[in-house]
MARTI-55799 format. One record per residue (C-alpha): residue number from 0; z, y, x. Coordinates in nm, 2 decimals. Example, Ala and Ser with C-alpha at 12.3 -4.5 7.8 and 13.67 -1.06 7.14 Angstrom:
R   num       zz       yy       xx
R     0     0.78    -0.45     1.23
R     1     0.71    -0.11     1.37
END
This chain:
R   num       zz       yy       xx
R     0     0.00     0.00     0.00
R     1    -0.10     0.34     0.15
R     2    -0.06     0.68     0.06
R     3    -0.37     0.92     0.04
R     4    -0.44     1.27    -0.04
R     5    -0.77     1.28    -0.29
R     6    -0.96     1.59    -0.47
R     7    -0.81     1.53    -0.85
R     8    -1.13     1.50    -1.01
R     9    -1.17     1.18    -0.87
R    10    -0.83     1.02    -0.90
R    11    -0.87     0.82    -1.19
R    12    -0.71     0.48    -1.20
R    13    -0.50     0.57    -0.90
R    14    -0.16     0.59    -0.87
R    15     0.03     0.87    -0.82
R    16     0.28     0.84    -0.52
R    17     0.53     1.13    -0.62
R    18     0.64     1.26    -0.91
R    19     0.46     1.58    -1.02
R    20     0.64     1.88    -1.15
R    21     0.57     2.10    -1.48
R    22     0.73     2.42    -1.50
R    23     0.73     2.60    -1.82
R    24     0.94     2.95    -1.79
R    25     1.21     2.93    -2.01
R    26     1.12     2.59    -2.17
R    27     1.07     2.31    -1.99
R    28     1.10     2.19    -1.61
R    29     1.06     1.84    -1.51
R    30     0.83     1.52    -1.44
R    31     0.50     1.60    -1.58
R    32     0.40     1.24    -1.45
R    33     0.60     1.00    -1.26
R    34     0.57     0.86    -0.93
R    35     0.38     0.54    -1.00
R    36     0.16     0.64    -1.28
R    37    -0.18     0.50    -1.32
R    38    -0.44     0.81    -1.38
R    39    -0.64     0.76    -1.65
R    40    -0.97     1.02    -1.78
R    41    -0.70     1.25    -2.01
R    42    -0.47     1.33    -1.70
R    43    -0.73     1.52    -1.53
R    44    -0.77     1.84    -1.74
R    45    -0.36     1.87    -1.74
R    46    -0.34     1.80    -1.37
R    47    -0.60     2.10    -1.33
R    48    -0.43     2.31    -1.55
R    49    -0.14     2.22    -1.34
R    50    -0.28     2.36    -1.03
R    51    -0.34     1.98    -0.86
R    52    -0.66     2.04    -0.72
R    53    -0.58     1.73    -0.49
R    54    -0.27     1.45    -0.52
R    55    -0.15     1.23    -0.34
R    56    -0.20     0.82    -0.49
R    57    -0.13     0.49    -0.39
R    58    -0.39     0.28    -0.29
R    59    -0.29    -0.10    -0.36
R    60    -0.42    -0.36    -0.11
R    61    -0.64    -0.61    -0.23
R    62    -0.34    -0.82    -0.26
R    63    -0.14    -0.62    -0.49
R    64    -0.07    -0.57    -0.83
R    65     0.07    -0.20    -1.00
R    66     0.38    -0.26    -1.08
R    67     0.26    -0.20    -1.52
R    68     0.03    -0.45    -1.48
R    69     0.31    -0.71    -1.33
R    70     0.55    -0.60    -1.54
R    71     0.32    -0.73    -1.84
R    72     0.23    -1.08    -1.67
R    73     0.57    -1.11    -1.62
R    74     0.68    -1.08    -2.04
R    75     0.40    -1.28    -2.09
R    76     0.49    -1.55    -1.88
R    77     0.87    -1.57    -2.00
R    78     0.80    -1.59    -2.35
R    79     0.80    -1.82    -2.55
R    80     0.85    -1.99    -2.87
R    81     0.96    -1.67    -3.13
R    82     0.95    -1.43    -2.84
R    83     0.73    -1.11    -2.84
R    84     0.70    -0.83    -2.57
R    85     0.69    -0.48    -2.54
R    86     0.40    -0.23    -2.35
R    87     0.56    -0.12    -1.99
R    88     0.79     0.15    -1.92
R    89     0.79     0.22    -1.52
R    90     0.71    -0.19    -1.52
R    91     1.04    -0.33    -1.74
R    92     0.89    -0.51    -2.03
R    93     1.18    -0.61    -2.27
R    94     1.14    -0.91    -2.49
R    95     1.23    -0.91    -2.85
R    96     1.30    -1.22    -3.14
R    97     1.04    -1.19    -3.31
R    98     1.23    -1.43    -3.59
R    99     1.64    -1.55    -3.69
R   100     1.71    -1.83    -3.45
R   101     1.87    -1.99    -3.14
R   102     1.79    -1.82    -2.78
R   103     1.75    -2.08    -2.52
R   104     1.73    -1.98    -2.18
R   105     1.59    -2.23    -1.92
R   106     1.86    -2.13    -1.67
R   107     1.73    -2.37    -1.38
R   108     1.41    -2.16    -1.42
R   109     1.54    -1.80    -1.48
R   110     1.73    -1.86    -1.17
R   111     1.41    -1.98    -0.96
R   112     1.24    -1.70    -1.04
R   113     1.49    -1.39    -1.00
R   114     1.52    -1.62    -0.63
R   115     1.15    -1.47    -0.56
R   116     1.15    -1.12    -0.42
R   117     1.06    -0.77    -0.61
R   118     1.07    -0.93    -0.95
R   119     1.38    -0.92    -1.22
R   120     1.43    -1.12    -1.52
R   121     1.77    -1.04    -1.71
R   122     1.86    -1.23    -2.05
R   123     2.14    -1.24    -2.27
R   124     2.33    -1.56    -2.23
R   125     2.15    -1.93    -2.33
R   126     2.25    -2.01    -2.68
R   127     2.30    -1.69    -2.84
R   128     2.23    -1.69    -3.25
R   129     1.99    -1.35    -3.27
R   130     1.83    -1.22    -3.58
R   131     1.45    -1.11    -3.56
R   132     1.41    -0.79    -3.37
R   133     1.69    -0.84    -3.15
R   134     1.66    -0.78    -2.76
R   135     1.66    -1.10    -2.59
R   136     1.55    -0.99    -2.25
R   137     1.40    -0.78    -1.95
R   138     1.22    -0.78    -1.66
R   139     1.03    -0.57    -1.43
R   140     0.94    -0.56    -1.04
R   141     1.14    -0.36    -0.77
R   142     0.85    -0.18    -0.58
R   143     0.56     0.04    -0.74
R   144     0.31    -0.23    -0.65
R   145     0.42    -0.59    -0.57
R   146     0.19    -0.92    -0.41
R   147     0.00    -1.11    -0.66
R   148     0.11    -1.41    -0.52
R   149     0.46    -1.35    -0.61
R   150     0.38    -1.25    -1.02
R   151     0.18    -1.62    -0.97
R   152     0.43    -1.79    -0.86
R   153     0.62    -1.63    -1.19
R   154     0.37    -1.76    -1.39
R   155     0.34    -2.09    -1.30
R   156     0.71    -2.18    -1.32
R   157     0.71    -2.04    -1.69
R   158     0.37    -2.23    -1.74
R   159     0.51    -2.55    -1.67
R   160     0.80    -2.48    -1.95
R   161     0.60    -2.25    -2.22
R   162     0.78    -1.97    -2.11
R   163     1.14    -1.94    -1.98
R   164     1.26    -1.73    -2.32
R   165     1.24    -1.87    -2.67
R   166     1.44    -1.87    -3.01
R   167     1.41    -2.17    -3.18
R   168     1.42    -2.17    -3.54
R   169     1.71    -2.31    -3.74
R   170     1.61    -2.62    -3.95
R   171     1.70    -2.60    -4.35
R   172     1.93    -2.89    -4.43
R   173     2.10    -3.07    -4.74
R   174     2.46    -3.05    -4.59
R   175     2.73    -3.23    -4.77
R   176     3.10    -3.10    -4.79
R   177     3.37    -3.24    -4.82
R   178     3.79    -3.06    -4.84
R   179     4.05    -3.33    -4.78
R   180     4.44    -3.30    -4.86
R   181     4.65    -3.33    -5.14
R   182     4.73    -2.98    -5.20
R   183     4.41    -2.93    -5.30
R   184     4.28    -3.22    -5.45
R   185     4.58    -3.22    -5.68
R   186     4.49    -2.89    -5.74
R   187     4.90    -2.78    -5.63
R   188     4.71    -2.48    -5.47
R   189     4.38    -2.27    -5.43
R   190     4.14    -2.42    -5.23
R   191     4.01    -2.16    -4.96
R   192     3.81    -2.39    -4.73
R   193     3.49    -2.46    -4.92
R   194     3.38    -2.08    -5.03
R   195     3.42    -2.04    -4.61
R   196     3.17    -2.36    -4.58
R   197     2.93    -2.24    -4.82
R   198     2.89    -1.91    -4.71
R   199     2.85    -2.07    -4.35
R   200     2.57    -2.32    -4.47
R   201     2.38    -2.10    -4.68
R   202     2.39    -1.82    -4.38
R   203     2.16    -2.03    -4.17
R   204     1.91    -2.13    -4.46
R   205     2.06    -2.46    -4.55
R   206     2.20    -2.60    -4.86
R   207     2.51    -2.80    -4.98
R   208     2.34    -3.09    -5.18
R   209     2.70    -3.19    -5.27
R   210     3.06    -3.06    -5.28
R   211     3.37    -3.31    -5.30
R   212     3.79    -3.28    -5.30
R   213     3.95    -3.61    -5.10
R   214     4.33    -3.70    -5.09
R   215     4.49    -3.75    -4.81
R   216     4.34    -4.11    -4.79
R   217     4.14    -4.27    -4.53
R   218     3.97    -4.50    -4.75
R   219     3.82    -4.21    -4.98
R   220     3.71    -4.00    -4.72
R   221     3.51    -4.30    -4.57
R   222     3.39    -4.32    -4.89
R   223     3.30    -3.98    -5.01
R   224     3.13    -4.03    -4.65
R   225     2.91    -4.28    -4.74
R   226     2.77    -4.18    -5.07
R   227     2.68    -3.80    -4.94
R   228     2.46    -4.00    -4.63
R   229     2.31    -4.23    -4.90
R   230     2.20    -3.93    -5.09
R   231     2.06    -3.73    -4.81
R   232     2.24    -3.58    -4.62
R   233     2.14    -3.42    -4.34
R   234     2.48    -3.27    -4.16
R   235     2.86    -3.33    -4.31
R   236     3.16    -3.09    -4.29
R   237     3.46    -3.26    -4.36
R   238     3.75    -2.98    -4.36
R   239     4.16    -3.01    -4.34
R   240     4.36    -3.31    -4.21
R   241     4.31    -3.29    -3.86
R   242     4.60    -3.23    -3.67
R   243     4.82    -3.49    -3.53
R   244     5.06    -3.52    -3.82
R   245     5.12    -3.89    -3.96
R   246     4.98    -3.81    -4.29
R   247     4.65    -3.62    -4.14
R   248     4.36    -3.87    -4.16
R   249     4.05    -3.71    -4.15
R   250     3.97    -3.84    -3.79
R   251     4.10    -4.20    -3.97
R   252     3.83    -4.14    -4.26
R   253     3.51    -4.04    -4.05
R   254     3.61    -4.33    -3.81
R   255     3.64    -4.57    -4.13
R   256     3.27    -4.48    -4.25
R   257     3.17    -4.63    -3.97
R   258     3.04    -4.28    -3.71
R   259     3.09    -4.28    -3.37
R   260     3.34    -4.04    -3.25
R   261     3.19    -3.79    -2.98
R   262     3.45    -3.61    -2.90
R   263     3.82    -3.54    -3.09
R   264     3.95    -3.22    -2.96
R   265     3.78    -2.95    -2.81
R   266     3.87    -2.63    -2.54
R   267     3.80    -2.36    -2.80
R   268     4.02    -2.15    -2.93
R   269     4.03    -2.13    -3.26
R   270     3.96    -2.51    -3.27
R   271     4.11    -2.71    -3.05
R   272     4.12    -2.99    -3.34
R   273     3.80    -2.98    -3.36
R   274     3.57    -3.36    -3.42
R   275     3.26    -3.43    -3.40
R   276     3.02    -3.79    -3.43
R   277     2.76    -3.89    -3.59
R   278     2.68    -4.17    -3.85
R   279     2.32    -4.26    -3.69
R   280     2.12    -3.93    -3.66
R   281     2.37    -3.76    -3.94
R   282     2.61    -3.55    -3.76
R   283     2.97    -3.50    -3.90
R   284     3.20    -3.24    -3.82
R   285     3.55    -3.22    -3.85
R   286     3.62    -2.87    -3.88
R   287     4.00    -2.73    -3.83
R   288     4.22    -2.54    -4.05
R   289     4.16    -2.29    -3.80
R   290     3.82    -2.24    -3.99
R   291     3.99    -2.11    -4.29
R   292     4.20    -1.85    -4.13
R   293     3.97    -1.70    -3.85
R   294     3.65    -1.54    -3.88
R   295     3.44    -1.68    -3.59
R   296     3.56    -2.07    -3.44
R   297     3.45    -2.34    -3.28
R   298     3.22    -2.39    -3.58
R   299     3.02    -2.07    -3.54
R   300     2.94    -2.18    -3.15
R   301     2.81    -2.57    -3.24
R   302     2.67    -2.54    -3.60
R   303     2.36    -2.31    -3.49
R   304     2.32    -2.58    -3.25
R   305     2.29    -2.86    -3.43
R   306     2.08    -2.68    -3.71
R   307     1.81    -2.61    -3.45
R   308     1.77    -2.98    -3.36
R   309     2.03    -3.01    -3.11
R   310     2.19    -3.32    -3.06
R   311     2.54    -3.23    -2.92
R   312     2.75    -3.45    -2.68
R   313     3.10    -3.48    -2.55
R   314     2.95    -3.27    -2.23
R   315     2.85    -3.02    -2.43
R   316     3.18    -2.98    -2.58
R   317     3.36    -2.98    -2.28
R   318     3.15    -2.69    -2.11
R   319     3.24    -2.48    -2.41
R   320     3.59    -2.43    -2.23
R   321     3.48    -2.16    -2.00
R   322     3.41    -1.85    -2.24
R   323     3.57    -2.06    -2.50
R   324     3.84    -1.82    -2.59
R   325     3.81    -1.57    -2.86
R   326     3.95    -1.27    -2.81
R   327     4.06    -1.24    -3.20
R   328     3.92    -0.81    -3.18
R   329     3.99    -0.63    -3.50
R   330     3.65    -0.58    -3.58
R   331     3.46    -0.92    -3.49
R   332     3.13    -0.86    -3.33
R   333     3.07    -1.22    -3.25
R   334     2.78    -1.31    -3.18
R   335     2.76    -0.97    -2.94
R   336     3.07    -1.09    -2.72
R   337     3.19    -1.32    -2.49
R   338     3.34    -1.59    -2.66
R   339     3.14    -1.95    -2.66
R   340     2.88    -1.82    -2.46
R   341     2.97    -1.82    -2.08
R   342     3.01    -2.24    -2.07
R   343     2.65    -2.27    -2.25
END
């Protein structure tokens, strides 16, 4: 990249390799046009009128790129799925949802290729529920005009992945409830679990295909268990009962009905009691009392998951512990904070 001084009228598509002053008296002072500007055909009469009879451009090696045009190649290349880019602004191109989903990051890959030099590519953290039109990302290159074999190299790591930045969309499924304990099943007292599980469900497109009350009994839960799977459906929350007390047998019912156990307990918090298996591809959650009382929980961090196709395991669980605590603010702002994200 060199730096030549050139008569004005013939400085189109050029760069310009200073920034170059405007001075209106008593109205304006600043960066007509900014150091790194490509000229184009209407930037002439105002440079004239400027004074510029000659400026002073950049003139890329063969080799080189302007850092505009990487800047582009580079959104390009790190979008994918539900992702769309914006024009350059001194090379950053931010990426945007361009639809309600779950952001996943290929870390391996984001970390390859912020490991090349001049080039930046800054996300928000893997696994983040966004809405369409959120900010998801943004990248740019350091110098005003970087090697073409580096913004290649860029490209063909996202190329083998479809891009490095995507939002997958959440599936719509028939999700079956069901509120164990006494209390509420003898009606003794108001049941405030399943309005929270509806309004969770039906947040992410899905549906309860059916809603049931269980004693405290084992057998029944097992029950209720089966008969929601031989209907249809597709996910199961199965609420209260599962803390360690003798007469909490949630974990005891969703064993009975014959699911595999994941995981029973999880570093989260709210929901440390938290369960997890899966009757064949059907996953079943036991969700916490904590889910009543809190506004965001363990459940908010694994049921976007699982409705965008996820099959979680124990691993996944366990990683949750580092970022895992919520910080219980007065005003929640999950999912635009810390918690759940960091171990993702």
């Amino acid at each position: 990249m060199r730096v030549s001084k050139i008569r004005t009228e013939e400085a189109v598509g050029q760069v310009l390799a200073h920034d170059l002053t405007r001075i209106v008296p008593g109205k304006f002072k600043g960066a007509a046009f900014k150091k790194g500007h490509c000229l184009v055909p209407e930037d002439i009469p105002e440079l004239l009128r400027m004074g510029k009879d000659s400026i002073y451009v950049l003139e890329l090696e063969p080799d080189e790129i302007h850092e505009d045009e990487a800047g582009t190649r580079l959104g390009r290349a790190a979008a994918g799925a539900g992702v769309t880019c914006s024009d350059p602004q001194e090379s950053r191109v931010n990426l945007f949802a361009s639809r309600s989903g779950l952001l996943k990051i290929n870390v391996a890959a984001l970390e390859e290729i912020n490991d090349l030099p001049s080039v930046v590519l800054s996300t928000l953290p893997n696994n983040t529920p966004v809405a369409a039109g959120d900010l998801l990302a943004g990248t740019k290159v350091i110098p005003l005009a970087v090697k073409k074999e580096v913004v290649q190299a860029v490209e063909q790591i996202a190329a083998k992945l479809g891009g490095v930045v995507s939002v997958i969309e959440y599936r719509a499924l028939d999700v079956g409830i069901i509120v164990t304990g006494n209390e509420v099943f003898h009606k003794r007292i108001k049941d405030r679990f399943g309005p929270v599980l509806r309004d969770k469900v039906s947040s992410f497109g899905s549906r309860v295909l059916d809603f049931q009350y269980a004693p405290d009994d084992p057998e029944r839960i097992a029950e209720l268990i089966d008969g929601m799977i031989a209907a249809g459906a597709q996910l199961l929350l199965v609420s209260g009962g599962m803390s360690v007390d003798p007469d909490d047998v949630t974990p005891q019912g969703i064993s009975l009905s014959g699911a595999e156990i994941e995981i029973y307990g999880a570093p989260v918090l709210p929901g440390a009691m938290f369960l997890l298996a899966y009757r064949g591809e059907v996953p079943i959650i036991g969700v916490p009392a904590c889910g009543m009382y809190f506004h965001t929980t363990i459940l908010d961090l694994v049921l976007p998951r699982l409705l965008a196709g996820e099959r979680l395991t124990r691993r996944d669980i366990v990683s949750m512990g580092h970022g895992g605590l919520c910080r219980a603010c007065p005003e929640c702002r999950f999912p635009r904070c810390s918690f759940g994200l960091a171990g993702s």
